[in-house]
C-alpha positions as CSV (number, residue, x, y, z in Angstrom):
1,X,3.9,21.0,-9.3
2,X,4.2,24.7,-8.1
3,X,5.6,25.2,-12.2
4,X,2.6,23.4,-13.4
5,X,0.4,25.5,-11.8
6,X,1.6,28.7,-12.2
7,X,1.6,28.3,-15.8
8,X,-1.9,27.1,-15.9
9,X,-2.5,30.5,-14.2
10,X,-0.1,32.1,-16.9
11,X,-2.6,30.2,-19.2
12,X,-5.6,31.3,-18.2
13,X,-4.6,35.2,-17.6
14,X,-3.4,34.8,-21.3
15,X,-7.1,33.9,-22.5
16,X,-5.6,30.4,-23.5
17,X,-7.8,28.8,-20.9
18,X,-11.5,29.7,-19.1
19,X,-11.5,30.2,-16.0
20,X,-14.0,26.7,-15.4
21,X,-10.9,25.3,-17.4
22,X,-8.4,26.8,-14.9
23,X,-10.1,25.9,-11.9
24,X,-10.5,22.3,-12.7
25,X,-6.6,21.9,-13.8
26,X,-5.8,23.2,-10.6
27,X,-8.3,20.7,-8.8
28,X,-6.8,17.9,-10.9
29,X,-3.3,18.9,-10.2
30,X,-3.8,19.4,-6.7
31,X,-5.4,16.3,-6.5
32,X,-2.2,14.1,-8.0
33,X,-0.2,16.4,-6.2
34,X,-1.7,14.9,-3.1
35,X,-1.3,11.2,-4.8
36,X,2.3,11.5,-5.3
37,X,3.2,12.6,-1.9
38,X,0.9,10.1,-0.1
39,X,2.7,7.1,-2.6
40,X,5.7,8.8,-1.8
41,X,5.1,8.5,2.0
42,X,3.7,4.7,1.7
43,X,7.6,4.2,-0.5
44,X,9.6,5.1,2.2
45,X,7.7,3.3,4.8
46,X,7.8,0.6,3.0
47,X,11.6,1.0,2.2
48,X,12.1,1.9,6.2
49,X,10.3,-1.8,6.7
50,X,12.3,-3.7,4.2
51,X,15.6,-2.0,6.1
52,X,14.4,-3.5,9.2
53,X,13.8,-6.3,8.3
54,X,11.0,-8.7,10.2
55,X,10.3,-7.1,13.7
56,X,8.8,-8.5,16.4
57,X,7.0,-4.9,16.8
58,X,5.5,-6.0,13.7
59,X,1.7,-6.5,14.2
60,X,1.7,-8.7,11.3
61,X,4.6,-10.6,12.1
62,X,3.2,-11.0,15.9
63,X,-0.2,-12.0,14.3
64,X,1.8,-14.6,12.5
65,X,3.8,-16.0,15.2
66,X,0.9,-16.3,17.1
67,X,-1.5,-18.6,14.6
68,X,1.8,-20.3,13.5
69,X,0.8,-24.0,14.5
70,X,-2.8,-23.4,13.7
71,X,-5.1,-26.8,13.0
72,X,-8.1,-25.7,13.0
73,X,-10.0,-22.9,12.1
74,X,-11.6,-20.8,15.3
75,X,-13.5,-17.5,15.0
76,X,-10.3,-16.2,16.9
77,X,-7.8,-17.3,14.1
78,X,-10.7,-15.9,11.3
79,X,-11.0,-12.5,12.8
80,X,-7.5,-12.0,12.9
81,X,-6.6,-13.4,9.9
82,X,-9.5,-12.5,7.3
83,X,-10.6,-8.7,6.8
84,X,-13.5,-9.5,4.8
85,X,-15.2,-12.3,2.9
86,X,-17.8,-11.6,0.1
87,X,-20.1,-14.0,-1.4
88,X,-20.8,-13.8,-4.9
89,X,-23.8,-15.3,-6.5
90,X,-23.5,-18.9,-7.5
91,X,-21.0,-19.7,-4.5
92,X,-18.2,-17.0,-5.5
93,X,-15.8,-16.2,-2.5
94,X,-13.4,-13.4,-2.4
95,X,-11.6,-13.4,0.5
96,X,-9.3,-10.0,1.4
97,X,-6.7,-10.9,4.3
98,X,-5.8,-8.9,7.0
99,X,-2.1,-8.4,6.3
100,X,-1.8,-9.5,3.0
101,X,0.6,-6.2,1.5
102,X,2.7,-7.0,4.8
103,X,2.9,-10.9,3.8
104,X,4.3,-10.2,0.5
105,X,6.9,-7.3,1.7
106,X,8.3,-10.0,4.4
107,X,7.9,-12.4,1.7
108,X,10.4,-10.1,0.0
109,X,12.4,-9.0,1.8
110,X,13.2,-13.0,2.8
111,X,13.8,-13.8,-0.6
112,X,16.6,-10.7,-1.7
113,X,18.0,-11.4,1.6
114,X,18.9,-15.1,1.3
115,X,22.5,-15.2,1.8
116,X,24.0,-18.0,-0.7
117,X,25.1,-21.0,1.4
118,X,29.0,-21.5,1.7
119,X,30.3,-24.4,0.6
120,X,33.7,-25.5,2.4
């Protein structure tokens, strides 16, 4: 990014570019600088999780342990289960689940983990 922007400067000091042009390049290349490193940092967590494996120091996986045998629905079991539930007009629910990026990582990692059974 450091090459990016220090040919945008090259641009502007050249009269290629105004210097409203330069400044928002910079902002915009700042700003995706600031993207990439924060996907970057969710990758490798994400990779450092999958490496792991399930923990129990998981707060999903404790979560899940937890509510495992769950036949009923309790405010308890809701709160910790359900981040939010909209209602749309005409009866419309969205619900967004506490958890739910961590469900489909374990989910995952389970299934390119499977070892094949061995058949004697």
């Amino acid at each position: 990014m450091a090459g990016l922007r220090t040919g945008l400067y090259v641009d502007w000091k050249n009269g290629d570019i105004s210097h409203e042009e330069y400044h928002a390049m910079k902002r915009e290349f700042e700003d995706k600088e600031r993207r990439l490193k924060q996907d970057i940092a969710n990758l490798e967590e994400e990779r450092s999780d999958m490496e792991n494996g399930v923990a129990s120091g998981n707060s999903y996986f404790t979560t899940f342990l937890e509510h495992r045998n769950v036949t009923e629905l309790s405010r308890r079991v809701i709160t910790s289960l359900i981040k939010v539930i909209h209602i749309h007009e005409g009866g419309d629910l969205k619900i967004t689940f506490n958890f739910a990026d961590q469900h489909r990582r374990i989910l995952e990692f389970i299934e390119n983990n499977q070892q094949e059974p061995i058949v004697g």
